[in-house]
N, C-alpha and C positions, 0 to 999 in steps of 0.2 A: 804502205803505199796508199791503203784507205783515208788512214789517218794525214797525210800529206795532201792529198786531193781535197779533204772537206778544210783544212787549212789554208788552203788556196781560195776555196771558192767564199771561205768569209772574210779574205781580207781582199777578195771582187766584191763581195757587199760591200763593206766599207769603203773602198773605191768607187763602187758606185753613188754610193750615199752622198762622200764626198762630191762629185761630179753633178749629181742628179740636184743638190743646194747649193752651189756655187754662183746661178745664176739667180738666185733668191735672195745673197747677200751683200750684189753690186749693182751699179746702177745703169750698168754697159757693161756686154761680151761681148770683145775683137772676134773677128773670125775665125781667125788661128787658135783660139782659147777654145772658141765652139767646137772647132773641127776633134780637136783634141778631147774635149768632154766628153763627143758622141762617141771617140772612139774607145774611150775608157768603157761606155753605157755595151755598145757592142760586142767587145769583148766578155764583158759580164754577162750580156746575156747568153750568149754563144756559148760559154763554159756551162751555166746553169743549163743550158736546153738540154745540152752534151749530157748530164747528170741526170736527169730526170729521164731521156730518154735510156740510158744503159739500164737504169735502175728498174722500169717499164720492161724492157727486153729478160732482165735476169731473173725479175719475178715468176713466181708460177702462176699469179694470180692479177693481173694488169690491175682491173676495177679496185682490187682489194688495197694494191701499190699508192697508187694513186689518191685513195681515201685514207691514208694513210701518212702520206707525207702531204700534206694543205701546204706547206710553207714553200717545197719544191714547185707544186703546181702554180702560187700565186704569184710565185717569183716569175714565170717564164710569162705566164698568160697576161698577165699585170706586171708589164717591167717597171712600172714605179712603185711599187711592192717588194721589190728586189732585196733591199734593206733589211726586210725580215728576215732574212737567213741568219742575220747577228743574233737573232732573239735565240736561239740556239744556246750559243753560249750565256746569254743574259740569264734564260731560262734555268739554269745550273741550279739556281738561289732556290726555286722555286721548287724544283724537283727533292731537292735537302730536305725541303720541309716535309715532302713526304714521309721521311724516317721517323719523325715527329710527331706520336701520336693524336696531341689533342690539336697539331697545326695541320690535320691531313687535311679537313673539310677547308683549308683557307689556301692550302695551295692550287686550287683552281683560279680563286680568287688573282694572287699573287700575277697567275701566268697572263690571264685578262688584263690585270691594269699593265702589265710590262707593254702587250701589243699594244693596249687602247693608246700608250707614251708615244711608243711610236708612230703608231697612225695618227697622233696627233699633228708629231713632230713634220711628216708627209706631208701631210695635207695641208697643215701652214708653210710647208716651202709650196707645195702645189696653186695653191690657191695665190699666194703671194704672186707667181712666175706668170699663170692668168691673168692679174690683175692691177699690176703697179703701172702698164705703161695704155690701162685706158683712161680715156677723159672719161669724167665722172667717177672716179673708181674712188673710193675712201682706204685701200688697202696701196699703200704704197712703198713697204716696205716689210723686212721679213718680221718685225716686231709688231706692225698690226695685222700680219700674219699669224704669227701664232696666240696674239690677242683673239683675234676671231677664232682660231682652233680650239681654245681651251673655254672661251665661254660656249662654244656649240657643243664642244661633246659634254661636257657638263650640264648640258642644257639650262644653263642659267638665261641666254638668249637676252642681252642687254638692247642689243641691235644697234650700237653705236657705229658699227664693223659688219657690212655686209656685202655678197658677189652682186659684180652687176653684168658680169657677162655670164653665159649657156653656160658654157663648161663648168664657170665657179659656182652657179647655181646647184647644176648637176650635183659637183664635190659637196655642198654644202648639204646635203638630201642627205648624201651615205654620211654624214660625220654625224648629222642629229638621229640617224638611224643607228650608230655605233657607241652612240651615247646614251639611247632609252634601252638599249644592250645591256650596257654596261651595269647600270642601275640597278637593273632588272639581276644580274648574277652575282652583283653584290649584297641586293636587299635578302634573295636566296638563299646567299652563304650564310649569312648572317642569322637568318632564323633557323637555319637549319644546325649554325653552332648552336644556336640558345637551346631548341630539342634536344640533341644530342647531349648537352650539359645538362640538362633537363632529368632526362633518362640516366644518365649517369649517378646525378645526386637519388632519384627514387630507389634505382638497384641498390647503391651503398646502401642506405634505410633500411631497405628488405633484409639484407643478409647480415645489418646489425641485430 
């Protein structure tokens, strides 16, 4: 039944996913299309709260639950976060290389750039949904949507692509803040393989 129930709730991710960039990749939603989107978004969230709240209830330890599952809490409280619940399964890949000794230090790495993908992916339908239908706006479609999302979180910051409205602004803040993140746990990993192989080669030496 467990295993039914978490089945369910990621293919309401992916439903929602769908639903939540839908209006990103046309140039007009009819009503009846809308009506129907939000009810897709509703129901997802409704099942997720459902989830997270039993989960809360059955724990011994609520703070501990809660600190525990990030992806349950980001999904309800940030229903355009919702999406992450697929990283579950994505994350598969990632958790393998844990069995991989000299790949353990990179499967952090790994789990990082899967979310950073996605919150890419988000934030250029978000930003796009903001934006296409201001005057002045230079993002007018989901491909200079996710143009602007990959040069920000990469912070390469060309500026050809930028928000002109509060909210895209806003968006635009947390992506370049998820991008000197990113960097940062990459440049980490990285040194910390070179140590570890480091230290590796000197112990061989010793105990030749």
């Amino acid at each position: 039944m467990k295993r039914l129930w978490n089945e369910t709730l990621t293919v309401l991710a992916i439903a929602f996913l769908v639903s939540f960039s839908y209006p990103a990749f046309v140039s007009t939603v009819s009503t009846s299309t809308q009506r129907l989107l939000d009810y897709i978004q509703w129901i997802s969230w409704f099942a997720f709260a459902i989830d997270l709240t039993y989960g809360v209830i059955k724990s011994d330890n609520w703070k501990r639950y809660l600190l525990k599952h990030p992806l349950d809490v980001l999904a309800v409280t940030l229903p355009f976060l919702r999406p992450l619940r697929v990283l579950r399964v994505i994350s598969f890949g990632a958790l393998a290389l844990e069995k991989v000794a000299i790949a353990r230090s990179m499967a952090v790495t790994v789990r990082v750039v899967i979310t950073t993908v996605f919150l890419t992916y988000i934030a250029a339908v978000q930003m796009t949904i903001f934006e296409k239908d201001v005057v002045g706006s230079n993002i007018k479609n989901f491909g200079d949507g996710i143009w602007w999302a990959a040069v920000s979180v990469t912070t390469v910051g060309y500026g050809d692509k930028y928000p002109v409205t509060t909210p895209g602004k806003f968006l635009a803040v947390s992506i370049l803040l998820l991008g000197i993140s990113l960097l940062a746990v990459i440049t980490a990993t990285i040194a910390a393989t070179f140590v570890q192989m480091t230290q590796s080669h000197n112990a061989n030496k010793r105990t030749d």
